[in-house]
C-alpha positions as semicolon CSV with decimal commas, in nm:
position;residue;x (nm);y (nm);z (nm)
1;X;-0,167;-1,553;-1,260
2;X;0,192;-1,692;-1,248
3;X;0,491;-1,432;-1,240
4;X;0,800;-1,582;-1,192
5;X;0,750;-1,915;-1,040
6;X;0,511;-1,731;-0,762
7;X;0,117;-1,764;-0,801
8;X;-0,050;-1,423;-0,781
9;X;-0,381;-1,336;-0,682
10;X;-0,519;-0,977;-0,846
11;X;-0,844;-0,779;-0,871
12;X;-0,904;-0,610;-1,250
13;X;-1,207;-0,347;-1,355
14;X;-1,322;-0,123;-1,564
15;X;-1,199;0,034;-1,870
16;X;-0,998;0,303;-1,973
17;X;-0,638;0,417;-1,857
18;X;-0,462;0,151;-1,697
19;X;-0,404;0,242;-1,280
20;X;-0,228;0,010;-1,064
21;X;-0,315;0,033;-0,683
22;X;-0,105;-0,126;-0,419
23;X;-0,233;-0,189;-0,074
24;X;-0,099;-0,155;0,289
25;X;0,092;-0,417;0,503
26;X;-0,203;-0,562;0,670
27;X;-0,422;-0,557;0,406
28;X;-0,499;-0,667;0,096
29;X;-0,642;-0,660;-0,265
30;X;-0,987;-0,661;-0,135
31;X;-0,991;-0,334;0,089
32;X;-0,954;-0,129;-0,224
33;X;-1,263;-0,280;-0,422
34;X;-1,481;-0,039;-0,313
35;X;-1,258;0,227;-0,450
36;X;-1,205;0,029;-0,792
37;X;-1,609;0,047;-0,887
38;X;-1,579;0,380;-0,804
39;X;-1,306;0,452;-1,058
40;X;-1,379;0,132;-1,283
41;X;-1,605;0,439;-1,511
42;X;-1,316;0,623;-1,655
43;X;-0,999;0,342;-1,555
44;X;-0,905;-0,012;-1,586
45;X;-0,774;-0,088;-1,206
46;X;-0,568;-0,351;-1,161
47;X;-0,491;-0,421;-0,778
48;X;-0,247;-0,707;-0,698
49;X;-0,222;-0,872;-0,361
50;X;0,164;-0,812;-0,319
51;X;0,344;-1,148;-0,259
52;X;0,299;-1,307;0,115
53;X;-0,031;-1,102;0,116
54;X;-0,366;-1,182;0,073
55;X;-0,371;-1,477;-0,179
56;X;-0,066;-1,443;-0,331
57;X;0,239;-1,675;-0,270
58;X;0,548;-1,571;-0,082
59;X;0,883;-1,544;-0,159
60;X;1,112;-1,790;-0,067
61;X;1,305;-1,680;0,283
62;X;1,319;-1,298;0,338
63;X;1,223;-1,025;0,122
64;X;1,221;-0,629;0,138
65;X;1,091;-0,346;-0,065
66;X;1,376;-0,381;-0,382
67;X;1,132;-0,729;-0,431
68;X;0,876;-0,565;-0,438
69;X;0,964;-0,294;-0,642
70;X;1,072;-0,575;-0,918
71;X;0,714;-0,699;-0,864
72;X;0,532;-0,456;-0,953
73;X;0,789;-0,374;-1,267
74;X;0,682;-0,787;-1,383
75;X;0,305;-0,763;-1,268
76;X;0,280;-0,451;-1,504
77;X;0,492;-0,657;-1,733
78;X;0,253;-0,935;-1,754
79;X;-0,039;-0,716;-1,769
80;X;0,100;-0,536;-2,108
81;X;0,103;-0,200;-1,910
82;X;0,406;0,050;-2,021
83;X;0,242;0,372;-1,880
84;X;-0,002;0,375;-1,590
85;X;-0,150;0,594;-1,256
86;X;0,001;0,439;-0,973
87;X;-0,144;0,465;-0,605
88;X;-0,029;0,321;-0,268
89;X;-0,131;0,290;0,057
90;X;0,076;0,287;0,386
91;X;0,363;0,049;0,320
92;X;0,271;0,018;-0,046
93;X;0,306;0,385;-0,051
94;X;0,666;0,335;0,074
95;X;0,664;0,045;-0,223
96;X;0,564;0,272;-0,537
97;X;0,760;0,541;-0,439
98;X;1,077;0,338;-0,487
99;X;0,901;0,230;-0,800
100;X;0,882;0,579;-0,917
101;X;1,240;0,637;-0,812
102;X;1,363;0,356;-1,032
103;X;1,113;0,362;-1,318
104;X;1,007;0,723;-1,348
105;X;0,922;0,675;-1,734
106;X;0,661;0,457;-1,658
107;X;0,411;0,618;-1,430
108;X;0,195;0,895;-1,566
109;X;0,067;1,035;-1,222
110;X;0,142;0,947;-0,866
111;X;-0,120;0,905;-0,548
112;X;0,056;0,851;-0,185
113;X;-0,198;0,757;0,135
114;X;-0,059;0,721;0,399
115;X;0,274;0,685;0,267
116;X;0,586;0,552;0,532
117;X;0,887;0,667;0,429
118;X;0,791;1,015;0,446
119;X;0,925;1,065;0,822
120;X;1,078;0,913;1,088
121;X;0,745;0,857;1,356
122;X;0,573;0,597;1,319
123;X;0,338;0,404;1,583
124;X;0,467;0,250;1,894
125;X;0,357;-0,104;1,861
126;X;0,454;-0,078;1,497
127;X;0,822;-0,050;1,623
128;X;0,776;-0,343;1,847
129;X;0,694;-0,575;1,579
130;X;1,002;-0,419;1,413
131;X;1,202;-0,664;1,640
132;X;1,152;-1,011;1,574
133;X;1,213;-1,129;1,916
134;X;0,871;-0,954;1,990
135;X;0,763;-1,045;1,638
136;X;0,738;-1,382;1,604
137;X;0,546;-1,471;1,906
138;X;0,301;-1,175;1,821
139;X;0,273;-1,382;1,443
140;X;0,189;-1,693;1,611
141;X;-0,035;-1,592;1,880
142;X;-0,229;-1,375;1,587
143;X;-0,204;-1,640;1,351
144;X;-0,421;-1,916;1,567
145;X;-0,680;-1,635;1,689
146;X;-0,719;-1,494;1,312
147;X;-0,748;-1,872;1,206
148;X;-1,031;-1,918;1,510
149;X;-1,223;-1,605;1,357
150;X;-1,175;-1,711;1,003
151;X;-1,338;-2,019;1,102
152;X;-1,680;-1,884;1,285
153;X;-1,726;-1,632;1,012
154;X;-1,672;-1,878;0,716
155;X;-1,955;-2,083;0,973
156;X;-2,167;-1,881;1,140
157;X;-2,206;-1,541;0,860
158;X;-2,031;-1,725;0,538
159;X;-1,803;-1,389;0,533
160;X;-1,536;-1,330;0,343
161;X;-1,174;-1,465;0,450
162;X;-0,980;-1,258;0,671
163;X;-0,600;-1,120;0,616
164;X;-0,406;-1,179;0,933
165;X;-0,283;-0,862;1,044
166;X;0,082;-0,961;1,169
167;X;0,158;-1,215;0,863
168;X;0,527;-1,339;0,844
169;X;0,571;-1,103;0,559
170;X;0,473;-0,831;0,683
171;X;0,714;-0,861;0,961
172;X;0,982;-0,946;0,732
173;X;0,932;-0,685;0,567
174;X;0,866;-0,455;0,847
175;X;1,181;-0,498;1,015
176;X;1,375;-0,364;0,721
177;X;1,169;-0,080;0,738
178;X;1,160;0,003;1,123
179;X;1,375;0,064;1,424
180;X;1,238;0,024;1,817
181;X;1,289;0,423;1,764
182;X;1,170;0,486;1,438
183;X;1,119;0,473;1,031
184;X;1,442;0,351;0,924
185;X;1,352;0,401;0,534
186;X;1,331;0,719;0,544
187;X;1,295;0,881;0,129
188;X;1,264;1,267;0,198
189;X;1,612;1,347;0,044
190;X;1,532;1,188;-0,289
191;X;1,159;1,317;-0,308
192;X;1,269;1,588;-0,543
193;X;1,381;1,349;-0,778
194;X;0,985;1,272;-0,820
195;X;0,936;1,513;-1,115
196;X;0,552;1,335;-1,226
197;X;0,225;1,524;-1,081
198;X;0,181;1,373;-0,676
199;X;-0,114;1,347;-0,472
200;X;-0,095;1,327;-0,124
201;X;-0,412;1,186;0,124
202;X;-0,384;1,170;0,518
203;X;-0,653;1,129;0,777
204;X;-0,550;1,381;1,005
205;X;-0,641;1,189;1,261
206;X;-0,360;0,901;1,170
207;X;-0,228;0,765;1,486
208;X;0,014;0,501;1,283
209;X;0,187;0,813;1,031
210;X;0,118;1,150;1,163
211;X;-0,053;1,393;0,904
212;X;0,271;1,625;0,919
213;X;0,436;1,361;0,688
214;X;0,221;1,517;0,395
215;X;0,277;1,860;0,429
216;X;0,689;1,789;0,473
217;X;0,714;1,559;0,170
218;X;0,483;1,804;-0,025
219;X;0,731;2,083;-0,001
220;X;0,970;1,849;-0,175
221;X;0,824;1,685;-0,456
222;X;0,764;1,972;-0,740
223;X;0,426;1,921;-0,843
224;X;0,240;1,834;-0,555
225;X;-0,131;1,834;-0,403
226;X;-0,200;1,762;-0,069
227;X;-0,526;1,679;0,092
228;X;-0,627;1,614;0,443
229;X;-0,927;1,478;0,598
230;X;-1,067;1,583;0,916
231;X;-1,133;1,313;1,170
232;X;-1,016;1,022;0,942
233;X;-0,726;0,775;1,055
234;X;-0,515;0,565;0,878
235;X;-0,758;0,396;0,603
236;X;-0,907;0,726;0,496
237;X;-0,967;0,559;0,146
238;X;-1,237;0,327;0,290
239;X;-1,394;0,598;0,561
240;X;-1,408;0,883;0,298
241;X;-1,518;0,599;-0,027
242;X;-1,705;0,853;-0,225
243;X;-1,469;1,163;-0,147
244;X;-1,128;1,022;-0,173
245;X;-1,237;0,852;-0,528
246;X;-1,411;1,172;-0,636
247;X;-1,062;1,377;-0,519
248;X;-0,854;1,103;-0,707
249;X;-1,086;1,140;-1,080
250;X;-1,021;1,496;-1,034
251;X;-0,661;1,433;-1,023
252;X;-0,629;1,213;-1,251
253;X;-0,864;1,396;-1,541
254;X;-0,628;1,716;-1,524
């Protein structure tokens, strides 16, 4: 689809309630599918590759979470959707929570995995790429061996296209967010502002957003669930599939 004058690539399923779910910084649309035929039963998902990601366009020059915040606001727009479940992952978690901030009418219930902006730690090399002197030859050097990969796979096992991990947007984007000390965006003081019912999910063994994150930012949003995994990391959606969707239709049916 075409929002604005961008061209966006989306996943949709299912049927039901409409739930929007925004992915991480390195990732993309496709991580969460998955997770979508799990919930497709009882919800429509809709899961947009945010622009700069995936196969969606970028923005023109730099960008930072206010964008896309307004992104998501058009993309549910264009999709008809006034009242939806909203989930996001890492630095989409960061993304919807601004969303929720700003639109609060608009989403019915809230899931955060993951989230930044929930605490000031945050992984070392994370913090590197935070400075763009480090950054950009990081990009490049990733770019060409992502591109070498891409090209074997799409070869040699016909797999799927890969996301490179340190895209120019994600640094852009990144360095708004992060110091060479620490989460710079940091939301705590507005979290009881969040008045919708919240569902938190960590690994608990994240080594990019310590656990802790959930159990501070739980004590400040009013109705609030946490849950933690044992021995899970920082994609516990994809290492706990039938769990974590399982934990999110019980959520969502109360």
């Amino acid at each position: 689809m075409t929002i604005g004058k961008l061209s966006i690539k989306y996943d949709v399923i299912g049927h039901g309630e409409p739930l929007i779910i925004i992915h991480g910084g390195s990732s993309s649309s496709g991580a969460w599918r998955e997770n979508a035929l799990k919930l497709s039963a009882d919800y429509k998902v809709y899961i947009p590759d945010l622009p700069g990601f995936g196969q969606s366009q970028p923005y023109e020059g730099n960008y930072h979470i206010p964008e896309l915040v307004d992104f998501i606001n058009d993309f549910a727009h264009d999709m008809d959707l006034d009242n939806f479940h909203l989930i996001g992952h890492s630095l989409g978690g960061s993304v919807v929570i601004n969303y929720v901030l700003r639109f609060p009418e608009k989403v019915k219930k809230l899931v955060l995995v993951s989230s930044m902006s929930l605490g000031r730690e945050i992984a070392w090399w994370i913090k590197l790429l935070s400075h763009k002197v480090l950054a950009e030859p990081i990009t490049k050097l990733t770019k060409i061996i992502s591109t070498a990969i891409r090209w074997v796979i799409s070869k040699v096992f016909s797999g799927p296209p890969l996301t490179n991990l340190f895209s120019t947007s994600t640094i852009a984007i990144g360095s708004s967010m992060f110091t060479i000390k620490e989460q710079a965006m940091i939301l705590l003081d507005r979290l009881s502002e969040i008045k919708i019912p919240t569902l938190i999910v960590w690994g608990a063994n994240d080594t990019i957003v310590p656990a802790s994150h959930a159990y501070q930012a739980a004590q400040l949003i009013p109705q609030c669930e946490v849950k933690v995994y044992p021995g899970c990391g920082h994609i516990v959606y994809k290492q706990k599939i039938h769990e974590f969707s399982q934990l999110l239709l019980g959520f969502f049916h109360k």
